[in-house]
MIDREN-585762 format. One record per residue: z, y, x of N, C-alpha, C in turn; residue in one letter; residue number from 1. Coordinates in Angstrom, 1 decimal. Layout:
N
+--------+--------+--------+--------+--------+--------+--------+--------+--------+------+-----+
|    n_w |    n_v |    n_u |   ca_w |   ca_v |   ca_u |    c_w |    c_v |    c_u | type | seq |
+--------+--------+--------+--------+--------+--------+--------+--------+--------+------+-----+
|      Z |      Y |      X |      Z |      Y |      X |      Z |      Y |      X |    A | NUM |
...
+--------+--------+--------+--------+--------+--------+--------+--------+--------+------+-----+
//
This chain:
186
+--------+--------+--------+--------+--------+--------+--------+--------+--------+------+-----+
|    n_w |    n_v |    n_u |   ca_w |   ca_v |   ca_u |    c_w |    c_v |    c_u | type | seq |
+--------+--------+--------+--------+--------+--------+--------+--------+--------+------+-----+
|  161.7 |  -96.9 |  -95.3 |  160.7 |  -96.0 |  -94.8 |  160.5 |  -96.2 |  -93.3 |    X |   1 |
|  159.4 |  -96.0 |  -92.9 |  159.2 |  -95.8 |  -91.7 |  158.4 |  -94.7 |  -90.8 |    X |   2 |
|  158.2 |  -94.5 |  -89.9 |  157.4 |  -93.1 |  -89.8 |  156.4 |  -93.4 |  -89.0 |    X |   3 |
|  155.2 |  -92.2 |  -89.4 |  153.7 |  -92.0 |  -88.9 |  153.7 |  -90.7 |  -88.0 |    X |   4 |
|  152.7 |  -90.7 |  -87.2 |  152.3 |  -89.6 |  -86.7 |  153.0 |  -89.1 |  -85.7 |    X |   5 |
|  153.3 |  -88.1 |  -84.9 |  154.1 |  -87.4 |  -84.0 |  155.0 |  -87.8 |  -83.7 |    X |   6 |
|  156.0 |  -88.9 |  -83.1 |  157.1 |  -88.7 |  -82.9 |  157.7 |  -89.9 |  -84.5 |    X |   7 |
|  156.9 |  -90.3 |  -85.1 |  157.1 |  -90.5 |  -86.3 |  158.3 |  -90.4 |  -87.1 |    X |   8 |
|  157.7 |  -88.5 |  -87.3 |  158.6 |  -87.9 |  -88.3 |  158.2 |  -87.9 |  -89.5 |    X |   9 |
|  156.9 |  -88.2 |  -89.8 |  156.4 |  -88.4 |  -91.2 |  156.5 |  -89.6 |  -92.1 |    X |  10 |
|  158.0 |  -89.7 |  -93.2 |  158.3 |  -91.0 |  -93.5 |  157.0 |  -91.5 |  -94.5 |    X |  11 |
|  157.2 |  -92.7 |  -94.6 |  156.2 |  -93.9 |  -95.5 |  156.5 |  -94.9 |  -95.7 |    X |  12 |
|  156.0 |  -95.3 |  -97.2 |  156.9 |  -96.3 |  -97.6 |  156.3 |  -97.9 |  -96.5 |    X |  13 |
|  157.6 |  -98.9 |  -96.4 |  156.7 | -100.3 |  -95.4 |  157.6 | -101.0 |  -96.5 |    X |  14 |
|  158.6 | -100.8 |  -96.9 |  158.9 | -102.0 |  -98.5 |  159.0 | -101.5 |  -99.7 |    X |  15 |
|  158.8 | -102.2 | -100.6 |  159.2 | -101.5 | -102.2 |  160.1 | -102.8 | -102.9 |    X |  16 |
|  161.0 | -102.9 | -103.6 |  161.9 | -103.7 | -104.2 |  162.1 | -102.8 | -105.3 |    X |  17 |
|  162.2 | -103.6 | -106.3 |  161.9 | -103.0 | -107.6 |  163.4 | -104.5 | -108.5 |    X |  18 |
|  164.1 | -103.8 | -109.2 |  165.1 | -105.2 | -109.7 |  164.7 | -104.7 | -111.4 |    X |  19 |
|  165.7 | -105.6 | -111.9 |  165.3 | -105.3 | -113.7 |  167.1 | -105.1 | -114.0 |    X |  20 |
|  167.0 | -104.7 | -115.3 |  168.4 | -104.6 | -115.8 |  169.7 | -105.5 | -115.5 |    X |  21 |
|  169.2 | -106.4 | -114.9 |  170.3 | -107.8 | -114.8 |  170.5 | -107.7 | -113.1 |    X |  22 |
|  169.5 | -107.0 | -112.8 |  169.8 | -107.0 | -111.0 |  169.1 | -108.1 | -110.1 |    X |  23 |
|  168.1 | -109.0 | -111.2 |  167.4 | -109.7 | -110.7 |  165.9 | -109.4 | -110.0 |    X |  24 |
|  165.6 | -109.4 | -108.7 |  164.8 | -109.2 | -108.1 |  163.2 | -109.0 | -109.1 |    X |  25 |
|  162.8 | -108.5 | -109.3 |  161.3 | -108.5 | -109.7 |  160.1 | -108.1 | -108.7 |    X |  26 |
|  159.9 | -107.2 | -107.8 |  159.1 | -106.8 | -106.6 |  160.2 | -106.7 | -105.3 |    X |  27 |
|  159.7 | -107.3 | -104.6 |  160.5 | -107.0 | -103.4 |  159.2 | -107.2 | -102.1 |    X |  28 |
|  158.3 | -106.5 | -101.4 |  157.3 | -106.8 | -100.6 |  157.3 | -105.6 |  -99.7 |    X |  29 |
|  157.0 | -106.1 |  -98.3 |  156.9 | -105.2 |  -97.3 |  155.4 | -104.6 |  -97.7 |    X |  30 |
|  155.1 | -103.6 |  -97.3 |  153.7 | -102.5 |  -97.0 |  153.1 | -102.4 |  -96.3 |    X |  31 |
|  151.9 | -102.4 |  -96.0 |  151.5 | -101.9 |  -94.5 |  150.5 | -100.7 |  -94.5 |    X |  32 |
|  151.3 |  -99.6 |  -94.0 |  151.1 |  -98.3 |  -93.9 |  149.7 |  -98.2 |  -94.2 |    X |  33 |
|  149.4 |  -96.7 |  -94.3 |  147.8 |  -96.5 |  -94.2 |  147.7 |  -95.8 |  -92.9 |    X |  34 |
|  148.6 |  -95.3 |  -92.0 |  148.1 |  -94.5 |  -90.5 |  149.2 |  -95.6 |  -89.5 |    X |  35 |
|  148.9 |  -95.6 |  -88.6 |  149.8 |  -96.5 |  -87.6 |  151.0 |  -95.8 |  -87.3 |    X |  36 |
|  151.9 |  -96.9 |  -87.6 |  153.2 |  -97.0 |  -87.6 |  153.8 |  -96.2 |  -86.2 |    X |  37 |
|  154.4 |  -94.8 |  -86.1 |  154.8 |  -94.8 |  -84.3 |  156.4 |  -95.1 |  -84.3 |    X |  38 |
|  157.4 |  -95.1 |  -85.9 |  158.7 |  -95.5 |  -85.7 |  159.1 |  -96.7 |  -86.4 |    X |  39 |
|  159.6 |  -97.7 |  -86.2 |  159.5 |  -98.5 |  -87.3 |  161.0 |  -98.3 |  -87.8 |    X |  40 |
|  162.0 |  -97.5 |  -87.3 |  163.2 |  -97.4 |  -87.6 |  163.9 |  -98.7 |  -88.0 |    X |  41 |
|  163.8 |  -99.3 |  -87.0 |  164.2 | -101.1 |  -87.4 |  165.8 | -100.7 |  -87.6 |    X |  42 |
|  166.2 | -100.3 |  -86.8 |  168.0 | -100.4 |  -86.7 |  168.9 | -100.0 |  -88.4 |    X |  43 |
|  167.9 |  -98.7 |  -88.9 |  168.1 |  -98.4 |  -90.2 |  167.1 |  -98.9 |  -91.1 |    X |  44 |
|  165.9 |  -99.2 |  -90.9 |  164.7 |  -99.6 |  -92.2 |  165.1 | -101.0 |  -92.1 |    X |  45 |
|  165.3 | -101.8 |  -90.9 |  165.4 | -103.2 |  -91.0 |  163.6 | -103.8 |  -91.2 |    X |  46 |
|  163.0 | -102.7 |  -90.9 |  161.5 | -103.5 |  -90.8 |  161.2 | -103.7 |  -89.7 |    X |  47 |
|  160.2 | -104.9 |  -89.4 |  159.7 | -105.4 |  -87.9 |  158.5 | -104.9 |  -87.7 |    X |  48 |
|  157.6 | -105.2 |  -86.3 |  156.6 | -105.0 |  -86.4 |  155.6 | -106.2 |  -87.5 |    X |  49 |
|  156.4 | -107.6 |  -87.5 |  155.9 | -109.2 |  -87.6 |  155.9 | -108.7 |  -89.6 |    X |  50 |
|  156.9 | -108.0 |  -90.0 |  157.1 | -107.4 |  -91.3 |  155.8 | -106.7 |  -91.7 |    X |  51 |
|  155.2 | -106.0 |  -91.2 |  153.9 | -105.4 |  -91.5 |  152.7 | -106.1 |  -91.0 |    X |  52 |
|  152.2 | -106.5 |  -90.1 |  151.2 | -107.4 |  -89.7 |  150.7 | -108.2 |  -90.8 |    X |  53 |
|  151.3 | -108.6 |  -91.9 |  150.6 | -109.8 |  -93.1 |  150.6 | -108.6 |  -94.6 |    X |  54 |
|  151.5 | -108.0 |  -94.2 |  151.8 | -107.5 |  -95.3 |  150.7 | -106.5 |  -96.2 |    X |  55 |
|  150.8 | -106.4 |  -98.1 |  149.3 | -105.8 |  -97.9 |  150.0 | -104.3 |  -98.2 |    X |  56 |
|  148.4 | -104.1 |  -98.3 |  148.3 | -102.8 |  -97.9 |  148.9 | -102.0 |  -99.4 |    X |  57 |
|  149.1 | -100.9 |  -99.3 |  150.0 |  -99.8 | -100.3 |  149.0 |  -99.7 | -101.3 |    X |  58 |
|  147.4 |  -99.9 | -101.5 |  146.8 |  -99.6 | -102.6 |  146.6 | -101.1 | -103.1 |    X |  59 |
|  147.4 | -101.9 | -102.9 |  147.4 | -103.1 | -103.5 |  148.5 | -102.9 | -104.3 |    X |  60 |
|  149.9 | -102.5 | -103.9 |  150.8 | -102.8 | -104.7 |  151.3 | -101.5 | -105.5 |    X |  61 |
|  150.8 | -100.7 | -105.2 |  150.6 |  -99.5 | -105.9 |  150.4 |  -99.7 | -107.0 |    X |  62 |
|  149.5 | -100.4 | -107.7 |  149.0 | -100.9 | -109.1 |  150.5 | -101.9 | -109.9 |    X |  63 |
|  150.5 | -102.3 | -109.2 |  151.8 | -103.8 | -109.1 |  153.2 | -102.8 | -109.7 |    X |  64 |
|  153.0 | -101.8 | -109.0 |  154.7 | -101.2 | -108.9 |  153.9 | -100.3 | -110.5 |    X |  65 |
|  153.2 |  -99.3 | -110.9 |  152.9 |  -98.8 | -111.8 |  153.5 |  -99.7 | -113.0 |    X |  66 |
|  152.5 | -101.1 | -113.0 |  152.5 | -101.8 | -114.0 |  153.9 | -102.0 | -114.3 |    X |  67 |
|  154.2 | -102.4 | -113.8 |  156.1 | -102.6 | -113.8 |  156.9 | -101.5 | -114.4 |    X |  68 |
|  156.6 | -100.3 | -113.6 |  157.2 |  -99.1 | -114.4 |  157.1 |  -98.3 | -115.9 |    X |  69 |
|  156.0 |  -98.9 | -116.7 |  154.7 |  -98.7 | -117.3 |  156.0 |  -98.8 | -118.6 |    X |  70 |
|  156.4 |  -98.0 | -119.6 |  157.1 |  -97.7 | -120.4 |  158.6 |  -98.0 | -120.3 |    X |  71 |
|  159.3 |  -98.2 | -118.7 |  160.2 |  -99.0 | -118.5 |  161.0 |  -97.3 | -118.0 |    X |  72 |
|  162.5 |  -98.0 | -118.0 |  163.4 |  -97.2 | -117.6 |  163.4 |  -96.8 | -115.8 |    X |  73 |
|  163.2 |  -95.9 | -115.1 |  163.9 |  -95.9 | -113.9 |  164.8 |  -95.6 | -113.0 |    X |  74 |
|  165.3 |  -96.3 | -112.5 |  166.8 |  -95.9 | -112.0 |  166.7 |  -95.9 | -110.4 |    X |  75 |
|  167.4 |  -95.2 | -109.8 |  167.8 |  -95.6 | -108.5 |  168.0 |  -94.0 | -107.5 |    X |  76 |
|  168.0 |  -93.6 | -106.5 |  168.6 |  -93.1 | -105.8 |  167.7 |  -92.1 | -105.1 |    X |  77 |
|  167.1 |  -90.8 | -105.4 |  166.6 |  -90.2 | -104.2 |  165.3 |  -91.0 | -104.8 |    X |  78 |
|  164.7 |  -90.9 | -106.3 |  163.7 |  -91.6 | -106.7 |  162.1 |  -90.1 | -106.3 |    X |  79 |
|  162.4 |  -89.2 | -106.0 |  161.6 |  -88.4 | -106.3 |  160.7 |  -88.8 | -104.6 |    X |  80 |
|  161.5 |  -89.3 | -103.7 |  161.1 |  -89.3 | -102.3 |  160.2 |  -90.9 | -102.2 |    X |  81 |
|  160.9 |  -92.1 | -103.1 |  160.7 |  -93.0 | -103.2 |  158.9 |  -92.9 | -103.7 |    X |  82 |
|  158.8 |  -92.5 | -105.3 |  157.7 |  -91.9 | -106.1 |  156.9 |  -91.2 | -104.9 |    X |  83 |
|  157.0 |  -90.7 | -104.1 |  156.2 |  -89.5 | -103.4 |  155.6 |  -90.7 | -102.6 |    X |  84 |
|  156.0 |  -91.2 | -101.5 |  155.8 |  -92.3 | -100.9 |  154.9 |  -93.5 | -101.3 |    X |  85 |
|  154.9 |  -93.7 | -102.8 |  154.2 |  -94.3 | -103.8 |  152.9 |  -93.9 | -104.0 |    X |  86 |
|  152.9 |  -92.4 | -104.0 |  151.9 |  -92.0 | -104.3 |  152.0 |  -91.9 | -106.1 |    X |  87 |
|  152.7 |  -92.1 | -106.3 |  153.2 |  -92.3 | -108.2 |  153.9 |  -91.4 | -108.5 |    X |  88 |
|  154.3 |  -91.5 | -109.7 |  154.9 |  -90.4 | -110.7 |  155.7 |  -91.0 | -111.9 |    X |  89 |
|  156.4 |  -90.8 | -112.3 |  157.0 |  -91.4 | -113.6 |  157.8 |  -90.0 | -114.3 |    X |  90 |
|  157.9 |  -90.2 | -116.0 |  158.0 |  -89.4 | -117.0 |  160.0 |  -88.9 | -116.4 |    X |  91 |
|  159.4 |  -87.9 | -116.8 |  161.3 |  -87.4 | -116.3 |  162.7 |  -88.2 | -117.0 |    X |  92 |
|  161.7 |  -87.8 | -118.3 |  162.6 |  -88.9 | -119.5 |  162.9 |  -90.4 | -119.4 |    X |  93 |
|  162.2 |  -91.0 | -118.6 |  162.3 |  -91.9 | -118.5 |  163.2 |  -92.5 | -116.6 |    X |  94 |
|  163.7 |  -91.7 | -116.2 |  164.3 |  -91.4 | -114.9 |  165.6 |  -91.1 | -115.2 |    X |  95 |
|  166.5 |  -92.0 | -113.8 |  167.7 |  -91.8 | -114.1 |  167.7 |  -92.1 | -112.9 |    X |  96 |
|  168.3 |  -90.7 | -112.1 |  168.0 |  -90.3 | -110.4 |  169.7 |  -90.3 | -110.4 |    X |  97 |
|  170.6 |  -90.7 | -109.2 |  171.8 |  -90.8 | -108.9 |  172.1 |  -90.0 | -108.0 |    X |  98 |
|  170.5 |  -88.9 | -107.7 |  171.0 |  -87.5 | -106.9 |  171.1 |  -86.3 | -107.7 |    X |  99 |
|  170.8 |  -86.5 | -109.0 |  170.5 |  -85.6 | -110.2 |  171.6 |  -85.5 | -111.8 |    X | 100 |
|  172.3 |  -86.4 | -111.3 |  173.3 |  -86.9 | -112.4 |  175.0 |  -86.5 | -112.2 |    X | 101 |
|  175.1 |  -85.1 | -112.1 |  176.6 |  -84.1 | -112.5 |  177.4 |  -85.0 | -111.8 |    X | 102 |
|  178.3 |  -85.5 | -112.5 |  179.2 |  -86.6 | -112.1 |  179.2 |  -87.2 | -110.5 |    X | 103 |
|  177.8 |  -87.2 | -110.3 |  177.9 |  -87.6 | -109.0 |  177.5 |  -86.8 | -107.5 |    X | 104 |
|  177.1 |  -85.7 | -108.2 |  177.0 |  -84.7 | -107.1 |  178.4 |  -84.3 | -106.6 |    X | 105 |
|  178.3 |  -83.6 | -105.4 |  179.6 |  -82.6 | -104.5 |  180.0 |  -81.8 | -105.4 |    X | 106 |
|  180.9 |  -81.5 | -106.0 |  181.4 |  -80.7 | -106.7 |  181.7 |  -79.3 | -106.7 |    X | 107 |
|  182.3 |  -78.9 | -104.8 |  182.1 |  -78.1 | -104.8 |  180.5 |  -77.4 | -104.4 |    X | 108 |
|  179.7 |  -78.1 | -103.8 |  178.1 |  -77.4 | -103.4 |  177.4 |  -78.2 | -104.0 |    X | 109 |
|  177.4 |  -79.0 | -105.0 |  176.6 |  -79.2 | -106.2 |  175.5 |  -80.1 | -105.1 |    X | 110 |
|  175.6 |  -80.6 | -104.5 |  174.7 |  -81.5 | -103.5 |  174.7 |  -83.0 | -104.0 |    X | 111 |
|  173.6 |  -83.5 | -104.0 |  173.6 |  -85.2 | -103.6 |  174.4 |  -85.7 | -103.1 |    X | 112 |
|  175.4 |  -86.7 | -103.3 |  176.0 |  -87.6 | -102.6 |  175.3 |  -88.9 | -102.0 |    X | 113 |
|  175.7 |  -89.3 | -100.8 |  174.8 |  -90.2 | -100.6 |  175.2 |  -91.6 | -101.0 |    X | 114 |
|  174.3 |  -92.7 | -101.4 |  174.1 |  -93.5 | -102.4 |  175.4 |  -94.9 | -101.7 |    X | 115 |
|  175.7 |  -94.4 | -100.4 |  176.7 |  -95.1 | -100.1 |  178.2 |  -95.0 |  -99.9 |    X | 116 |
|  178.3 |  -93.6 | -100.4 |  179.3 |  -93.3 | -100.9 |  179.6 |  -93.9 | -102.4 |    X | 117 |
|  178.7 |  -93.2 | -103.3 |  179.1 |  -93.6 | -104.4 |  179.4 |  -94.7 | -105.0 |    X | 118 |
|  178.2 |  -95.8 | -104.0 |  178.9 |  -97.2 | -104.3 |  180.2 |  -97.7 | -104.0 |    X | 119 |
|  180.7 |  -97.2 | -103.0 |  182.4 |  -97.2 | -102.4 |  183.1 |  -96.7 | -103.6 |    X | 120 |
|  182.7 |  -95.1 | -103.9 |  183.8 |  -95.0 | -104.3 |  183.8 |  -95.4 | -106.3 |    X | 121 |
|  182.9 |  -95.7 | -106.7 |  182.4 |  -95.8 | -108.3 |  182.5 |  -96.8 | -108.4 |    X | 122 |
|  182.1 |  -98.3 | -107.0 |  182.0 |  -99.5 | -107.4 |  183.0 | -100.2 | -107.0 |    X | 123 |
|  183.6 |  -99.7 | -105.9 |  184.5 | -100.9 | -104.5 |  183.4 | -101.4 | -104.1 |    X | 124 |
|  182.0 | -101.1 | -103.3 |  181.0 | -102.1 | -103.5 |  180.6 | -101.2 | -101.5 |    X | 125 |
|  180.6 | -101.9 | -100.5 |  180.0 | -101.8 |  -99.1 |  178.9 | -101.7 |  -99.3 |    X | 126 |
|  178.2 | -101.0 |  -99.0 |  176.7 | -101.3 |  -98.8 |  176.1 | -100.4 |  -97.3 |    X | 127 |
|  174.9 | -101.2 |  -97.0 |  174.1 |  -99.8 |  -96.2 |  175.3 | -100.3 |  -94.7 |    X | 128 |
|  175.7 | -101.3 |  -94.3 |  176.3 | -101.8 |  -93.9 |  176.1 | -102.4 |  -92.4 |    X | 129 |
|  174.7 | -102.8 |  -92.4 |  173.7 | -102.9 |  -91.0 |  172.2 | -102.5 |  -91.3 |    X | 130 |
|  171.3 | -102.9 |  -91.0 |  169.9 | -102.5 |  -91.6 |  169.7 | -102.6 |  -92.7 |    X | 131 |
|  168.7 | -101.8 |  -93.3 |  168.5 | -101.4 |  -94.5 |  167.9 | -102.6 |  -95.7 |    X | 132 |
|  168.5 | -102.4 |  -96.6 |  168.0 | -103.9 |  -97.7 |  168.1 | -102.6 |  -98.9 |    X | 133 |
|  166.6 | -103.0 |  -99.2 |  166.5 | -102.3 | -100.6 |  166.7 | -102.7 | -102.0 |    X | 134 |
|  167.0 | -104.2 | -101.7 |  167.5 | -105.1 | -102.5 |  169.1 | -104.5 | -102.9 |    X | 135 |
|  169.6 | -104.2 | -102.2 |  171.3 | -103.8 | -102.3 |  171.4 | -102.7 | -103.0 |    X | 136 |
|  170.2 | -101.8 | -102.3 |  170.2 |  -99.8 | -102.5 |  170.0 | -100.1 | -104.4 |    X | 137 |
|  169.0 | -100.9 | -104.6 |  168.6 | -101.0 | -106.0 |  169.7 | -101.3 | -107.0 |    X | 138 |
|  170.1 | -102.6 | -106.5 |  171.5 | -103.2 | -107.2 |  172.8 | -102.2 | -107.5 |    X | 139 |
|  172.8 | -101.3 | -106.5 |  173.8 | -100.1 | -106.0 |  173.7 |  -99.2 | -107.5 |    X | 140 |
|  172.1 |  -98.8 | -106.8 |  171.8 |  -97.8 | -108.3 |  171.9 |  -98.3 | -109.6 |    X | 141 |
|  171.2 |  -99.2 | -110.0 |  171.5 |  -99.4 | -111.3 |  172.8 |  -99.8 | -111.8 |    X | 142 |
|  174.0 | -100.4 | -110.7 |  175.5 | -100.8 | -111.4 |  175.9 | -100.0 | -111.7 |    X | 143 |
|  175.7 |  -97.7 | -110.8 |  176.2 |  -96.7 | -111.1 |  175.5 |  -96.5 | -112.4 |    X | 144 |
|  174.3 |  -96.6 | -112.9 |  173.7 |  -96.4 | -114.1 |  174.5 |  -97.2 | -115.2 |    X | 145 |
|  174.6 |  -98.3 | -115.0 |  175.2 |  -99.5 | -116.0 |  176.8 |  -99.0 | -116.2 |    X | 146 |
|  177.6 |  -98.4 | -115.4 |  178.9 |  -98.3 | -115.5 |  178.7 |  -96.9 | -116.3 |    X | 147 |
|  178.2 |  -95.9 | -116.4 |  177.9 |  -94.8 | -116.5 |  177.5 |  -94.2 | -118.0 |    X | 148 |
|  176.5 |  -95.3 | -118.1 |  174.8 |  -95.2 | -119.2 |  175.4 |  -94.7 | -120.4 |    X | 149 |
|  176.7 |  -94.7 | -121.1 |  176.8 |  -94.3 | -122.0 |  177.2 |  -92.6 | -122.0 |    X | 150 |
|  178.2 |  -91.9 | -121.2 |  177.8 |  -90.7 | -121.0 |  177.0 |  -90.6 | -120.1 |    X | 151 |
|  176.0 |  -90.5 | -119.4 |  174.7 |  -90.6 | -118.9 |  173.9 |  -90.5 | -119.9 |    X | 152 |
|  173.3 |  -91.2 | -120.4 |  172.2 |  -90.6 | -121.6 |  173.1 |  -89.9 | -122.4 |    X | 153 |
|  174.1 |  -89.1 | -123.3 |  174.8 |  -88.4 | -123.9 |  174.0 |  -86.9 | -123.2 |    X | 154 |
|  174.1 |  -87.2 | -121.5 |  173.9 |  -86.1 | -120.8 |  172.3 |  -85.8 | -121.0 |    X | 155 |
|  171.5 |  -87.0 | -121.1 |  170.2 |  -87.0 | -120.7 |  169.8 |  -85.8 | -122.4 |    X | 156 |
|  170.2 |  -86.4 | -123.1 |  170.0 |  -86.1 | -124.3 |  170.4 |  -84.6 | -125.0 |    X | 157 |
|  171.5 |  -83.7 | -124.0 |  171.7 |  -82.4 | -124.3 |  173.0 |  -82.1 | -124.7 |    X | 158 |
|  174.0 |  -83.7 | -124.7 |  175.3 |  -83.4 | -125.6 |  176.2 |  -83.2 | -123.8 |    X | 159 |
|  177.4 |  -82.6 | -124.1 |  178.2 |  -82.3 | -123.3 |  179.0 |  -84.1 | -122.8 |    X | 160 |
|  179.4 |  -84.0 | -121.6 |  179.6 |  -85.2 | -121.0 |  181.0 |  -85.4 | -121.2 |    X | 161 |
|  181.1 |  -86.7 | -122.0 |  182.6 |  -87.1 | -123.0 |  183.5 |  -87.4 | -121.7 |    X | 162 |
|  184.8 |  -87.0 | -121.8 |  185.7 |  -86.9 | -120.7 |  186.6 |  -88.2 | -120.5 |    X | 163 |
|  186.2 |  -89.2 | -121.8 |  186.7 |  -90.5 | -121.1 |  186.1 |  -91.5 | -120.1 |    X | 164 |
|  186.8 |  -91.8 | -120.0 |  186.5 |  -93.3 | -119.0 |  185.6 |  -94.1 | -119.9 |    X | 165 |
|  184.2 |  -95.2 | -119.4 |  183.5 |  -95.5 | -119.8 |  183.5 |  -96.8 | -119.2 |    X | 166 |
|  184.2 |  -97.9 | -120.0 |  184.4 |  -99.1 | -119.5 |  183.5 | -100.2 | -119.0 |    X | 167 |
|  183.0 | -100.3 | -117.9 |  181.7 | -100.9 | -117.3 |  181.4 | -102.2 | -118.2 |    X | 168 |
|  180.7 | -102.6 | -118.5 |  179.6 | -103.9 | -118.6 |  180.0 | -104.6 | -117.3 |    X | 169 |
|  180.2 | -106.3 | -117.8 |  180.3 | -107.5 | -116.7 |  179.3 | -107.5 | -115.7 |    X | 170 |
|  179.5 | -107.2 | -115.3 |  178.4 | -107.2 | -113.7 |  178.0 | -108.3 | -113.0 |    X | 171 |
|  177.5 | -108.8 | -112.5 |  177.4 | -110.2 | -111.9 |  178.0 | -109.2 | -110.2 |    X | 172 |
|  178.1 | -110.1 | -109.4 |  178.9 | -110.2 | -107.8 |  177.8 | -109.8 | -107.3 |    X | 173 |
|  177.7 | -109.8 | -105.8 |  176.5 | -109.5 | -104.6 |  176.5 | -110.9 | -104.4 |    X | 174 |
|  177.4 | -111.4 | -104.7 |  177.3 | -113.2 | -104.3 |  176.6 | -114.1 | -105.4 |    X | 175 |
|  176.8 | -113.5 | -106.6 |  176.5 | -114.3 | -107.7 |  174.3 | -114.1 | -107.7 |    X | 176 |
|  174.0 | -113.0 | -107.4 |  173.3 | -112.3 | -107.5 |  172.1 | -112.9 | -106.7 |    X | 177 |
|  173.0 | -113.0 | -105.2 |  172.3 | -113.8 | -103.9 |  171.7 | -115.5 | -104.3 |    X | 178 |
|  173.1 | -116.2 | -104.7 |  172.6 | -117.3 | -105.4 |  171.4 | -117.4 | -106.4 |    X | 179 |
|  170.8 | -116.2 | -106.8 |  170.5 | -116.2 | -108.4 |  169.1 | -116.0 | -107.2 |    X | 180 |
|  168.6 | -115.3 | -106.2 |  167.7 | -115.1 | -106.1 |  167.5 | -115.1 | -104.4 |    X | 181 |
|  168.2 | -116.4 | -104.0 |  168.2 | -116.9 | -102.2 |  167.8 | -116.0 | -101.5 |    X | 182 |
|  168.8 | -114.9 | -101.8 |  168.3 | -113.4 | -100.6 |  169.5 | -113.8 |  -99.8 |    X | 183 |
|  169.7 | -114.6 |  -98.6 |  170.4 | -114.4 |  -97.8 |  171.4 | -113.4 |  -97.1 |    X | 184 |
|  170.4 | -112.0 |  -97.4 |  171.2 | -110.6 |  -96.4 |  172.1 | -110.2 |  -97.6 |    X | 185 |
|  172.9 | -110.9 |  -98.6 |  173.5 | -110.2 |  -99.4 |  174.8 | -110.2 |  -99.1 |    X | 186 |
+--------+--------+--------+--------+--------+--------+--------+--------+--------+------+-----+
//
């Protein structure tokens, strides 16, 4: 995100990365705002000004990102801010928010944890480490989904959340991952 208006406090989306079940990239494209950019929050967005100048505009890929989501599962982190930014919406049922899932909230104040903790402490996995790659955030989310998914939907579904341990699915690496799809910042 980056910010518009005043002081640019008003965030907006300038990339969207979208991965599939396997963690393989499917959308990954910078935005170019619809009001002019006054923060580009490079140090944490990791966006340039050269990043938006080509890039198209949000009611281009707006359609792109729908299509994609279009009877599909969603996963990922703080999706409701993501969605708003989009200008989109997706079925509750079909959402799997990693600020909204028990287990991973503060325990004592019932709060969101932030998405780089939980990769530390759920995965062993660094992330969020220098400027921002949505590529990682994504990968992040869905491994917590993937390690989880079986009490996770138990939960989605109304049943009480089974108290064992839920033996993760083979994961591919941040290295295996990089090779798989020449993203360098991995």
């Amino acid at each position: 995100m980056v910010g518009v208006g005043a002081g640019g406090r008003v965030s907006v989306a300038a990339r969207v990365c979208m991965v599939d079940a396997s963690g393989s990239i499917l959308l990954d494209t910078f935005v170019r705002p619809l009001e002019p950019v006054t923060d580009l929050r490079t140090a944490v967005s990791g966006v340039r000004e050269e990043h938006l100048s080509q890039a198209p505009a949000l009611a281009q890929v707006r359609p792109v990102v729908a299509s994609l989501l279009q009877n599909r599962l969603l996963v990922g982190h703080a999706l409701r801010n993501d969605l708003e930014a989009l200008g989109l919406s997706h079925p509750r049922k079909r959402t799997r928010d990693t600020t909204a899932y028990p287990p991973f909230l503060d325990g004592a104040k019932g709060r969101a944890r932030p998405l780089k903790a939980l990769a530390q402490e759920e995965l062993g996995l660094e992330i969020q480490t220098g400027e921002h790659s949505p590529v990682e955030d994504a990968r992040a989310a869905l491994y917590l989904y993937l390690k989880h998914r079986r009490s996770w939907e138990a939960w989605v579904r109304g049943k009480a959340l089974p108290g064992g341990v839920v033996a993760p699915q083979k994961l591919l690496s941040w290295e295996e991952l990089a090779k798989k799809d020449a993203m360098a910042d991995l």
